[in-house]
C-alpha positions in Angstrom: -39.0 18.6 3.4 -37.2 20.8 0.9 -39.1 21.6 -2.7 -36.5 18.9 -4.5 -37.6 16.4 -2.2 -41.3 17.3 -2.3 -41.1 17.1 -6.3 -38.9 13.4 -6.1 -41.8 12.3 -4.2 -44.8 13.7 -6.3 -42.5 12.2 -8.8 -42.4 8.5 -7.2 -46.2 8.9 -6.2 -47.2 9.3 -9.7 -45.4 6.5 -11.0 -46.8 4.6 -8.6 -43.4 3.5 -6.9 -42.6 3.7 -3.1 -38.5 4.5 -2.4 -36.6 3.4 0.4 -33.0 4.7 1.7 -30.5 2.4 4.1 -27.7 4.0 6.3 -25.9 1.0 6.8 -23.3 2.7 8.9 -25.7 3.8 11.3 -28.3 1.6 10.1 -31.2 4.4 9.5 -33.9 3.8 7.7 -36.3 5.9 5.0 -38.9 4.9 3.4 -41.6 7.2 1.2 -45.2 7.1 1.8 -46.1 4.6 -0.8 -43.5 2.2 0.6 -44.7 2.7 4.2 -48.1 2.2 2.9 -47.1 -0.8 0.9 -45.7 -2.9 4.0 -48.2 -1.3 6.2 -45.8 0.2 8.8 -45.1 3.6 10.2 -42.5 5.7 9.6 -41.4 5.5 13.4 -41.0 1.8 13.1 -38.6 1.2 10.8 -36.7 4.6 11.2 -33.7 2.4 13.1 -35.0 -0.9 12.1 -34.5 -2.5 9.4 -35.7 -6.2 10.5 -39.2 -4.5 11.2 -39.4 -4.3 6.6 -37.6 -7.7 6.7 -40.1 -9.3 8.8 -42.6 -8.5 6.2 -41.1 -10.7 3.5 -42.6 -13.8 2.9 -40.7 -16.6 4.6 -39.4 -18.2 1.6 -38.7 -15.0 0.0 -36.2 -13.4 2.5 -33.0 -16.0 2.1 -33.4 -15.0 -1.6 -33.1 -10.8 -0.9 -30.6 -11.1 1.9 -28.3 -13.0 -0.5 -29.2 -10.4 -3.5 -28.5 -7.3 -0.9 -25.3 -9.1 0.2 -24.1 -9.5 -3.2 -25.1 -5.9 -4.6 -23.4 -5.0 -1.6 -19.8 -6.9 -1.9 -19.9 -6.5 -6.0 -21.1 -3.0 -5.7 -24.0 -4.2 -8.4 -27.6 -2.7 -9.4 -29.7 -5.1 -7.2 -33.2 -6.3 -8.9 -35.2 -8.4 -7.7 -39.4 -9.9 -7.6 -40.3 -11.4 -4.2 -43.4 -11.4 -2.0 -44.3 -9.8 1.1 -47.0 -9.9 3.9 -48.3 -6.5 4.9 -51.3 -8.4 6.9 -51.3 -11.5 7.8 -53.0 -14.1 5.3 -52.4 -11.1 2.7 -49.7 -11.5 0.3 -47.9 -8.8 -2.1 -45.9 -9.2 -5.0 -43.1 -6.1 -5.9 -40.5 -5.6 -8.0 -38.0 -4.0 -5.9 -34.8 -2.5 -7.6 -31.7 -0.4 -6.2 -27.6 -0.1 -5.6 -25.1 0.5 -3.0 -23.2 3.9 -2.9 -19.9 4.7 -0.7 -19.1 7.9 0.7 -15.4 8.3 0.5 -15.3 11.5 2.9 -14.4 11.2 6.8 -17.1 9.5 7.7 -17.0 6.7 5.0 -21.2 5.9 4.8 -22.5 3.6 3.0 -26.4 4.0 1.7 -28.2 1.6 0.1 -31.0 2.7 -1.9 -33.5 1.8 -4.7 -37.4 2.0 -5.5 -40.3 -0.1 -5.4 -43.4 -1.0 -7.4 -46.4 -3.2 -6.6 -46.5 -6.0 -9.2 -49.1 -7.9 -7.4 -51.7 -7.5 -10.3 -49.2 -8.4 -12.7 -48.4 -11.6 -11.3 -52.1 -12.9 -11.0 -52.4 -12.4 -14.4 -49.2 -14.0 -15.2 -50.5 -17.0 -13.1 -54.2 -16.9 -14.4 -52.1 -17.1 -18.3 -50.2 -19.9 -17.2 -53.3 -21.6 -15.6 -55.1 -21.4 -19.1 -52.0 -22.4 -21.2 -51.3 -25.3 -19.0 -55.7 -26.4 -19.3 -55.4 -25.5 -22.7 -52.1 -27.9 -23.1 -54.5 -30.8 -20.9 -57.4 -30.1 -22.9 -55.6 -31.0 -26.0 -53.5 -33.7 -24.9 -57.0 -35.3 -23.7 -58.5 -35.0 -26.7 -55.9 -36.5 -29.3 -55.9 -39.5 -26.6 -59.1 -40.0 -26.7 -59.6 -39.7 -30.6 -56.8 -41.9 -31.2 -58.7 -44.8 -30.0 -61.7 -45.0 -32.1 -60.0 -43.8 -34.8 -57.5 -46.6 -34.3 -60.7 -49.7 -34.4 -62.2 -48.1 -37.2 -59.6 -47.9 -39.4 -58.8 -51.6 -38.1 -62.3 -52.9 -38.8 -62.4 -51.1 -42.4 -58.6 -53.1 -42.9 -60.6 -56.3 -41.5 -63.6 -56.0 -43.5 -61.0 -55.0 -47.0 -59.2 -58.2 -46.6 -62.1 -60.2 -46.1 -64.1 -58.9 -49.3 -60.7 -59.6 -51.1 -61.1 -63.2 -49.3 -64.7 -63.3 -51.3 -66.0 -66.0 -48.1 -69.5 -66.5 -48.1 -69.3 -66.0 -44.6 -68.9 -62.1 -44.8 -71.9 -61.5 -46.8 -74.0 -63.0 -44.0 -76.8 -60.0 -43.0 -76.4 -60.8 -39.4 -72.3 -60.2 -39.8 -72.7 -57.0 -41.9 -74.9 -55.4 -39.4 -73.3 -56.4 -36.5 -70.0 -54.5 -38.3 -72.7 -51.3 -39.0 -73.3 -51.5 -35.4 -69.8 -51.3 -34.4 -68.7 -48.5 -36.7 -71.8 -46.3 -35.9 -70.6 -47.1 -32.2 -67.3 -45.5 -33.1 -68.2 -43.0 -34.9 -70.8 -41.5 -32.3 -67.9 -41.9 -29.9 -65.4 -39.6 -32.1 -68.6 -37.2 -33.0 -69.3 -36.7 -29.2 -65.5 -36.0 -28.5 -65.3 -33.0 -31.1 -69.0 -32.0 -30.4 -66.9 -31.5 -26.2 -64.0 -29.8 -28.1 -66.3 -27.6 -29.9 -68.9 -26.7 -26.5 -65.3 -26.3 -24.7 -64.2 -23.2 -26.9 -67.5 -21.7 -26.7 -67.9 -22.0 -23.1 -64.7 -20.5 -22.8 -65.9 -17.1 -25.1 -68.6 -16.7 -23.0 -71.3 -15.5 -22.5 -72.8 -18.7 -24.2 -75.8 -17.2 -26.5 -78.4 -19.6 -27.0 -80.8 -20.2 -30.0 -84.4 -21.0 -28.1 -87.3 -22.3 -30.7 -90.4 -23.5 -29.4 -90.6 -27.5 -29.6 -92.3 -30.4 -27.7 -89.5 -31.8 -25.2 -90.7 -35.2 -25.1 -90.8 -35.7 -28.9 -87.1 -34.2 -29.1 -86.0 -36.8 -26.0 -87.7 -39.5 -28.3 -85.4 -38.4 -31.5 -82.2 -38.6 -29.3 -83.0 -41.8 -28.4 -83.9 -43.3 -32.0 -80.5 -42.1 -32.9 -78.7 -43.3 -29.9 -80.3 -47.0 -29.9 -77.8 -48.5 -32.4 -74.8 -47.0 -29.8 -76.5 -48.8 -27.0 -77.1 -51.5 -28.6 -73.8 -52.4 -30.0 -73.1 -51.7 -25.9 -75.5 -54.5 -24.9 -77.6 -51.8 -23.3 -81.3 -51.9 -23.5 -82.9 -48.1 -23.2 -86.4 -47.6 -21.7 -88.3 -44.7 -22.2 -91.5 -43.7 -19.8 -93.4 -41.8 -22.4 -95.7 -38.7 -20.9 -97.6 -36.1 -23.2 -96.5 -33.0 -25.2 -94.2 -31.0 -23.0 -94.7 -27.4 -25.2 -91.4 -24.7 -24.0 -89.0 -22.2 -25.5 -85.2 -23.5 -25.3 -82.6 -24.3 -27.5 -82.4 -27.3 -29.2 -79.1 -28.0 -30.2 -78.1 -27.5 -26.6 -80.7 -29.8 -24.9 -79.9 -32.5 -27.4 -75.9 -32.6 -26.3 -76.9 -32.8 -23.0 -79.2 -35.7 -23.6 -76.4 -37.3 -25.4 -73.9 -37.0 -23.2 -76.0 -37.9 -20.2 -77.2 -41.3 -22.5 -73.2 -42.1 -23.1 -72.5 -41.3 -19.7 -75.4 -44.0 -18.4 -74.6 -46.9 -20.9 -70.5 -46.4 -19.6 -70.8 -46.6 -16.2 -74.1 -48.6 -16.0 -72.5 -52.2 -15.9 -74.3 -53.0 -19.1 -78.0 -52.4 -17.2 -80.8 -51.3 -18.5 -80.8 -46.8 -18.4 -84.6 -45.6 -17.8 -85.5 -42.4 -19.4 -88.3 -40.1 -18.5 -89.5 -36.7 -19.0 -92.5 -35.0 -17.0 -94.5 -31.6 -15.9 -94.5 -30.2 -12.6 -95.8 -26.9 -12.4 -93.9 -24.1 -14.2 -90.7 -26.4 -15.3 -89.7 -29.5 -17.1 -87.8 -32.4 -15.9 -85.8 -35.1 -17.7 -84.5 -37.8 -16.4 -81.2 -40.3 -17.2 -81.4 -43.6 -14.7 -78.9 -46.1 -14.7 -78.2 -49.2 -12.7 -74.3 -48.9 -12.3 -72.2 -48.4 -9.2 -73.4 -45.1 -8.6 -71.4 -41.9 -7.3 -70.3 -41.3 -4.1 -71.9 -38.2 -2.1 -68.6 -36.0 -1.6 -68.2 -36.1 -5.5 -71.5 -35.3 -6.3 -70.4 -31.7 -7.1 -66.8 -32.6 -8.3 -68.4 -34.7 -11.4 -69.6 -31.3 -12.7 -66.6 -29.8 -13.2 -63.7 -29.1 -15.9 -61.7 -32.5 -16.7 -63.3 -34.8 -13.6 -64.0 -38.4 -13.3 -64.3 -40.1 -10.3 -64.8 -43.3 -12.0 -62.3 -45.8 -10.6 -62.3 -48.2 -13.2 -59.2 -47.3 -15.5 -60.5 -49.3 -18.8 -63.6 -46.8 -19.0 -62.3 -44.0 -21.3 -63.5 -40.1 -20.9 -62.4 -36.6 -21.4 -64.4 -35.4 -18.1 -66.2 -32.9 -20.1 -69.7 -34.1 -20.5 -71.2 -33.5 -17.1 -69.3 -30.2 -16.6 -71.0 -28.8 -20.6 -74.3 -30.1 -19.4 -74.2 -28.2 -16.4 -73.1 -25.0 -18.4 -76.1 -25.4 -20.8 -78.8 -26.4 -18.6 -77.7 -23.4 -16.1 -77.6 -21.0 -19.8 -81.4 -21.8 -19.6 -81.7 -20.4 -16.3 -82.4 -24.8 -15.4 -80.6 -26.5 -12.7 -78.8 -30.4 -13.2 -79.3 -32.5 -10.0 -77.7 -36.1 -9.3 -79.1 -38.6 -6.7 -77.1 -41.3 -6.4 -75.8 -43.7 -3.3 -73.0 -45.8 -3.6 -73.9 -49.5 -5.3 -77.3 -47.6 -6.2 -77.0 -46.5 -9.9 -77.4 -42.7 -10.5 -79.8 -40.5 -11.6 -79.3 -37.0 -13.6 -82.4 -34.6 -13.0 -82.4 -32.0 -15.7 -85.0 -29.1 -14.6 -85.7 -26.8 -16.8 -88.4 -23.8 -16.6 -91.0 -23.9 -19.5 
């Protein structure tokens, strides 16, 4: 190789970019290192071949470059195109491949097509990975306004309701049983909208992780016992009666925000799916870590989507009336796991289901 070649080539090398050269009179074939290196093939191989590059292209790929190379070809264009490749097999490349044709008008009349070649394949994951989180963030959002429009929605109906009654000035209205039975509703919708931005909140910190937690040192079972004195009007507007199996002073360092959203969530979660039956609540000691547990008496979950419940945006809930951004079970999991704790589900089909949330003391 002469010095000019030698410095192209340190040239290509240290832009990263592989080069190829086509004799399509006599169809010979160079390629550069990089390029060999890129398709994985030898210099030998494709020296009179050019299928042997060709055959590297991903399947639905090569209809796309023939057709480009034609055209460059015939037009006597720059040819520039993205398409995939398959050095291995099960291995796939992205490259940006760009060149033009060139006609030797002396006595032997070649034609060379040539051009250069970069690896892109980095720069498409991360073009996918962007469009992955635009299109969750677009899902996330479109969720959320769905499922704030409908409490918002009764509440503003029931204020309209209880305006035009007090205009009415029935007797009827000022009944104590009818005014807190319309308490009881409106507290039931405004837990519901106060859990869905408490999700939207825990959703944008999960995602600028690492989640930091605030850990205090607090009995368990008295904080359990607070969540539920401010969940019982909820369940009772739901027709859902709570019991709690009370144990000692559970003493442990955690944060309490956190452990308190997932004992919410896990309460909503168990008066929605649990047919309107009673949810058992219990909290214990054994050895070194603490347990809480969230029974209820539903349908239950089947076992292959035990571990699908736990993630981003799932419900495996059939009935279509029961509402639910599918972001309860999948923060729980995220907090109780910041606390170095573990969520566990038992449930058969028919059977109810139980959440088991360990956590080490």
């Amino acid at each position: 190789m002469d010095k000019t070649l030698q410095d192209l080539e340190f040239t290509l090398e240290s832009g990263q970019m592989g080069a190829w050269d086509v004799d399509l009179t006599n169809n010979r074939v160079t390629c550069s290192r990089l390029m060999l290196e890129l398709w994985n093939v030898t210099e030998k191989e494709v020296l009179g071949n050019r299928k042997v590059l060709q055959e590297k292209v991903h399947p639905e790929d090569l209809p796309i470059m023939l057709e480009a190379i034609r055209s460059s070809i015939e037009e006597r264009s720059v040819y520039e195109l993205e398409y995939r490749i398959i050095p291995t097999p099960g291995k796939i490349k992205w490259v940006h491949s760009r060149g033009r044709c060139t006609f030797d008008s002396g006595p032997h009349k070649t034609i060379r097509f040539s051009g250069i070649v970069f690896d892109i394949t980095e720069k498409k994951m991360k073009e996918e990975e962007l469009a992955a989180a635009v299109k969750a963030r677009d899902q996330f959002f479109m969720i959320a306004s769905h499922e704030l429009r409908t409490p918002l929605a009764c509440l503003n109906l029931q204020l309209e309701v209880l305006q035009w009654e007090l205009k009415s000035n029935h007797p009827e209205i000022f009944r104590t049983e009818r005014i807190s039975s319309g308490f009881k509703k409106q507290q039931e919708h405004f837990l519901r909208i106060s859990k869905i931005v408490d999700n939207i909140l825990n959703e944008s910190k999960l995602a600028m992780k690492p989640l930091a937690l605030q850990k205090e040192k607090f009995d368990l079972m008295l904080m359990v016992q607070e969540v539920l004195d401010s969940f019982r009007i909820a369940a009772e507007a739901a027709g859902v009666e709570i019991l709690l199996e009370k144990t000692g002073q559970i003493m442990g360092q955690w944060d309490r925000y956190r452990l308190e959203q997932v004992m919410l969530n896990l309460l909503v979660n168990a008066v929605k799916y649990g047919k309107k039956k009673p949810v058992t609540v219990s909290v214990s000691e054994v050895g070194d870590t603490a347990i809480i547990s969230v029974k209820d008496n539903g349908e239950g979950i089947r076992p292959e989507d035990h571990q699908r419940v736990f993630q981003k945006y799932e419900r495996v809930v059939s009935d279509k009336s029961i509402k639910g951004m599918g972001l309860g079970l999948y923060i729980c999991d995220n907090f109780v796991r910041a606390h170095g704790g573990e969520i566990r589900l038992q449930s058969n089909w028919g059977e109810g289901a139980e959440f088991r949330v360990i956590l080490p003391i």
